[in-house]
C-alpha positions in Angstrom: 112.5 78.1 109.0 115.6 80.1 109.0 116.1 83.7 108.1 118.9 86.1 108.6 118.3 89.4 109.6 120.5 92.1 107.7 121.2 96.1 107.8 123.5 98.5 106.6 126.7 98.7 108.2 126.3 102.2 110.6 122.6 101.3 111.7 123.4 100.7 115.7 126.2 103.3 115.8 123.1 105.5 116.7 120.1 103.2 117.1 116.5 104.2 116.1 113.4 102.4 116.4 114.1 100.6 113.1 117.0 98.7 115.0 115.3 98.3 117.9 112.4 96.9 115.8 115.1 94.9 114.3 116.0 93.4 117.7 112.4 92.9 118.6 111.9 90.5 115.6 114.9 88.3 116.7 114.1 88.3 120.4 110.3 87.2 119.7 110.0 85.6 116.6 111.1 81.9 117.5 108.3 81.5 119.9 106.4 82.1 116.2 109.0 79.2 115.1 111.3 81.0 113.1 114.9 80.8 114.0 116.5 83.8 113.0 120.4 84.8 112.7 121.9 88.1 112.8 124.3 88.8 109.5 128.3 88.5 110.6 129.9 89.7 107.8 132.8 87.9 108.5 130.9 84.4 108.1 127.5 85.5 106.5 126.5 81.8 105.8 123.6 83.0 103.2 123.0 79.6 102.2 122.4 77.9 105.4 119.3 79.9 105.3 115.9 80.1 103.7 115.1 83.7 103.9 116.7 87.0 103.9 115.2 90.1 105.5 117.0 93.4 105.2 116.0 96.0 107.1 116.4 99.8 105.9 116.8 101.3 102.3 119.4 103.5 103.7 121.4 104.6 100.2 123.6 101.5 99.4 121.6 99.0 100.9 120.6 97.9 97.1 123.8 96.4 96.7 123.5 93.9 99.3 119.7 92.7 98.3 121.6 92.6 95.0 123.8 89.9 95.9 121.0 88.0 98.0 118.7 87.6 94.8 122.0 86.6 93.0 122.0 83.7 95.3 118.1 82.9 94.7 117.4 83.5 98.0 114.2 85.1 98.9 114.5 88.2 100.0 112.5 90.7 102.3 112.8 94.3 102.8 111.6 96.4 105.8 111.1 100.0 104.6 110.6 102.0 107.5 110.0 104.8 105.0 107.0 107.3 104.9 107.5 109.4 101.8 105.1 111.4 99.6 104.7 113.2 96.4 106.1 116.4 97.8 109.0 114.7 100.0 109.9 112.0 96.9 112.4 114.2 96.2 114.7 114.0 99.2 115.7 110.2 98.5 117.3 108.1 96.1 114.1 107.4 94.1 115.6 105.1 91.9 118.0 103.1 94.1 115.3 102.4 96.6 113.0 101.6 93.4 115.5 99.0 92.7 115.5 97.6 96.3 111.7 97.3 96.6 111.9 95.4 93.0 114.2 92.6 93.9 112.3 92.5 96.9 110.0 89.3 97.3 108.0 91.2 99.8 108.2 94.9 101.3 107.0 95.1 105.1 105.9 98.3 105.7 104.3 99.1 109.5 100.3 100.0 108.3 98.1 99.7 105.7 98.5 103.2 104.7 102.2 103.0 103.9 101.7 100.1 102.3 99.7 101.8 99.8 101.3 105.0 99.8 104.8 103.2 98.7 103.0 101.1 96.1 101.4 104.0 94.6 104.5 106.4 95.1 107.1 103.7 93.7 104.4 102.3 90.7 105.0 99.1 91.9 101.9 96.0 92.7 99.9 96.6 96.0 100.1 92.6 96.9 104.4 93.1 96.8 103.7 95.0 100.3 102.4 93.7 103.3 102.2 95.4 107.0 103.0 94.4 110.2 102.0 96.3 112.7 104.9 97.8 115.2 104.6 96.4 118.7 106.0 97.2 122.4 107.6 94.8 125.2 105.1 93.8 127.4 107.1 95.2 130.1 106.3 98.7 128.9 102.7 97.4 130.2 104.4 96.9 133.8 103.9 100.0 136.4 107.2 101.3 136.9 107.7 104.1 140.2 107.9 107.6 138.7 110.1 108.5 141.4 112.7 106.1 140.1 113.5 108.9 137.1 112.7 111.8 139.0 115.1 110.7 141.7 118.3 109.6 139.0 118.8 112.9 137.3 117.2 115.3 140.4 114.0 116.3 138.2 111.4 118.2 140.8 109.9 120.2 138.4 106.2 118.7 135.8 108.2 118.3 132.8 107.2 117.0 129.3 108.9 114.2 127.5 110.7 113.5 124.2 112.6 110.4 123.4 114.1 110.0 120.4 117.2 110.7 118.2 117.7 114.1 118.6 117.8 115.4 114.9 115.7 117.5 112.3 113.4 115.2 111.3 112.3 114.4 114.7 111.7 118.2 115.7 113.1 118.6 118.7 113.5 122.2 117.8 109.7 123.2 117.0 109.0 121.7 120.4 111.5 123.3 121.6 109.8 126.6 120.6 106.5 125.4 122.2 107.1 125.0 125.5 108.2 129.1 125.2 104.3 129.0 125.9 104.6 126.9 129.0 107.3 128.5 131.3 106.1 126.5 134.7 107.0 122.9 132.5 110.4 121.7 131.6 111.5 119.5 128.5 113.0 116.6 129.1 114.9 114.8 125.9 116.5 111.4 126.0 118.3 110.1 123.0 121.5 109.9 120.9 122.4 113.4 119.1 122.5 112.2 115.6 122.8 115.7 114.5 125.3 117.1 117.1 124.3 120.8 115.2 120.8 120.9 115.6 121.4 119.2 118.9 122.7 121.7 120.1 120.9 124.6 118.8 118.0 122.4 120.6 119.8 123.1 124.1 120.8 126.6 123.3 117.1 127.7 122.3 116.0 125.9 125.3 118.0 127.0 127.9 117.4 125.9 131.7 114.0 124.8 130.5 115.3 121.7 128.4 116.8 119.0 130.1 119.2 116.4 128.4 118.7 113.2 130.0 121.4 111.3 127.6 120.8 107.7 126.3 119.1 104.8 128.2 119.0 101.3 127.7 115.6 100.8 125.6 115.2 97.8 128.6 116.3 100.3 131.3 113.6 100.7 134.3 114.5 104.6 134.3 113.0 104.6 130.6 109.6 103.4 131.8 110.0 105.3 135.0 110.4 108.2 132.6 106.9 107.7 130.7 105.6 107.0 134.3 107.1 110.8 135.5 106.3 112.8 132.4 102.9 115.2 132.2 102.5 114.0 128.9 105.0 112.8 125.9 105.3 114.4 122.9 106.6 113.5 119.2 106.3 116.3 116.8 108.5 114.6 113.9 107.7 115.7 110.7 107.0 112.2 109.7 106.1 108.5 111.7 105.5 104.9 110.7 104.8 105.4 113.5 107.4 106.4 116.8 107.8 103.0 118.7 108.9 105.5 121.4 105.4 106.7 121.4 103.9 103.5 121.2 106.0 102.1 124.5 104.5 105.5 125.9 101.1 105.0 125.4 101.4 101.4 126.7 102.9 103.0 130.1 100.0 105.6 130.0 101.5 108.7 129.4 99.4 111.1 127.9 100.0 111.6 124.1 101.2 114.6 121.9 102.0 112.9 118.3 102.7 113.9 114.7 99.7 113.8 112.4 102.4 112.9 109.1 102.7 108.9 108.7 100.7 106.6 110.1 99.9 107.4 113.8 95.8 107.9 113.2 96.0 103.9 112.1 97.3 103.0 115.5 96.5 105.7 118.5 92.6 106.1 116.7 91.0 108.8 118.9 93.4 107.9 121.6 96.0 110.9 121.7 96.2 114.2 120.5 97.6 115.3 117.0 100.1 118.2 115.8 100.7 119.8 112.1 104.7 119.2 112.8 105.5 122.1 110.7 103.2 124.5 113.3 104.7 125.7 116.5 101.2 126.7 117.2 99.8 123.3 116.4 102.2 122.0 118.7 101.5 124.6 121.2 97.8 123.2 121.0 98.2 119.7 120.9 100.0 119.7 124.4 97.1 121.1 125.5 95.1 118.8 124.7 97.3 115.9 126.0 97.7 117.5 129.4 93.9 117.4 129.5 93.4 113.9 129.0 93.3 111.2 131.9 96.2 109.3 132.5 96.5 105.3 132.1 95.4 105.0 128.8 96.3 101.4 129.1 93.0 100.4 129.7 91.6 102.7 126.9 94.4 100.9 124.3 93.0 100.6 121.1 94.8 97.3 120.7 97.0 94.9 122.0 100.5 95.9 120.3 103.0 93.6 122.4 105.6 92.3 120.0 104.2 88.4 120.2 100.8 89.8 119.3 102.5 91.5 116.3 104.4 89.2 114.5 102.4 86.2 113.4 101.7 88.1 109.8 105.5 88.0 109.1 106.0 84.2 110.1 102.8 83.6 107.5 105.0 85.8 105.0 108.3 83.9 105.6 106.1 80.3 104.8 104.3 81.9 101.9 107.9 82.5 100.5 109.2 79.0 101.4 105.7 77.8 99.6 106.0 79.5 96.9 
């Protein structure tokens, strides 16, 4: 079995968790026996494989699915997309419309955005399939809180955000939030896709935010950082869901996390939920994290390491090969 793994052309210029997802898949999936290639445009080879899985539907990325079904390949999309009746409006409707049709199969990350995309696209249930996001098992591995503390010269009990800093992550609102708990900084570690808002971030923030930059997603100091934090908090205004949170909750950290996407199928009763659109909410929800135990590895409500993950998408790749 041999697939090749595609995306649009700026995806890793500022990496998410769909490209590290993306990564994930090709580091882990050839224990599952898939051998997987990563597209070079400049010698694509499309017919030396069997499948083709896209990633994204980033506007343009139609064109490229285009061409695969052209070729009578099969072709499989990941969607990474949590989008309602009242957001529908902010994307390209009809482009990804077209996208998910000439798709062969849509992997969506839960249940509940596999349904919510057939029902919001009018397009059969069976044409998506989930597959649950996972975490390296070294995210399970103790890691020395110290390590962090001692790198950029943190003293202070400081909450934690990691993730691209932009508006649909909401650094801002939780920004706003920790107004209401001066004796705590705010630690945020990730690329400034939105240089703007990234900076209205710091300047709303003042001494009590802390930019920590970008670190290697297989950088000790990361885990050390989950290790370090009082509690780590997500209040995007939308998740399917934060593999950022996900890697926290393996480490332990205690768990502040959207309520919009598809968090309650994975974290359960496990964490603590915020209205992203509510500073309050937010203010309320930290609360609540800082008062639960740490080490909620051995309260996980499942075993999301990548390997345990990904045996649903090898069964999809042979059930396209069978068919």
């Amino acid at each position: 079995m041999k697939v090749l793994f595609a995306t649009y052309p700026m995806a890793f210029h500022t990496p998410g968790g769909g490209e590290i997802q993306l990564l994930a898949y090709h580091k882990h999936l050839p224990a599952h026996g898939v051998d997987v290639t990563l597209l070079d445009p400049w010698k694509p080879r499309f017919l030396e494989h069997d499948v083709v899985h896209f990633f994204s539907c980033v506007g343009g990325s139609v064109h490229l699915c285009n061409f695969v079904k052209q070729l009578g390949l099969p072709l499989v999309v990941s969607s990474s997309l949590w989008v309602t009746e009242d957001t529908k409006h902010l994307y390209p409707i009809g482009e990804i419309h077209h996208q998910f049709s000439l798709a062969d199969r849509v992997v969506a990350n839960s249940e509940i955005e596999c349904d919510t995309l057939a029902r919001i696209f009018d397009l059969p249930r069976e044409k998506f399939v989930s597959v649950l996001n996972g975490v390296e098992q070294s995210f399970y591995e103790p890691v020395a809180p110290e390590l962090f503390r001692r790198e950029f010269g943190i003293e202070n009990r400081f909450i934690l955000n990691v993730g691209n800093i932009e508006p649909r992550k909401n650094q801002l609102a939780l920004v706003n939030a920790m107004k209401s708990y001066p004796d705590l900084k705010l630690v945020l570690i990730g690329h400034q896709r939105d240089r703007d808002y990234a900076n209205a971030c710091f300047a709303e923030g003042g001494e009590q935010v802390l930019y920590a930059g970008t670190l290697a997603h297989d950088s000790p100091l990361l885990r050390s950082a989950y290790a370090a934090c009082e509690a780590f908090v997500l209040p995007s205004t939308l998740e399917t869901p934060g593999l950022a949170a996900l890697e926290a909750h393996a480490a332990g950290a205690r768990i502040a996390v959207t309520q919009v996407g598809s968090t309650e199928e994975y974290f359960a009763r496990h964490v603590a939920y915020l209205d992203p659109f509510n500073v309050d909410s937010i203010v309320h929800a930290i609360r609540a994290a800082l008062a639960q135990p740490r080490g909620a590895v051995a309260d996980k409500p499942r075993d999301l390491s990548w390997p345990s993950v990904l045996s649903p998408l090898q069964a999809l790749y042979d059930s396209l090969l069978n068919k």
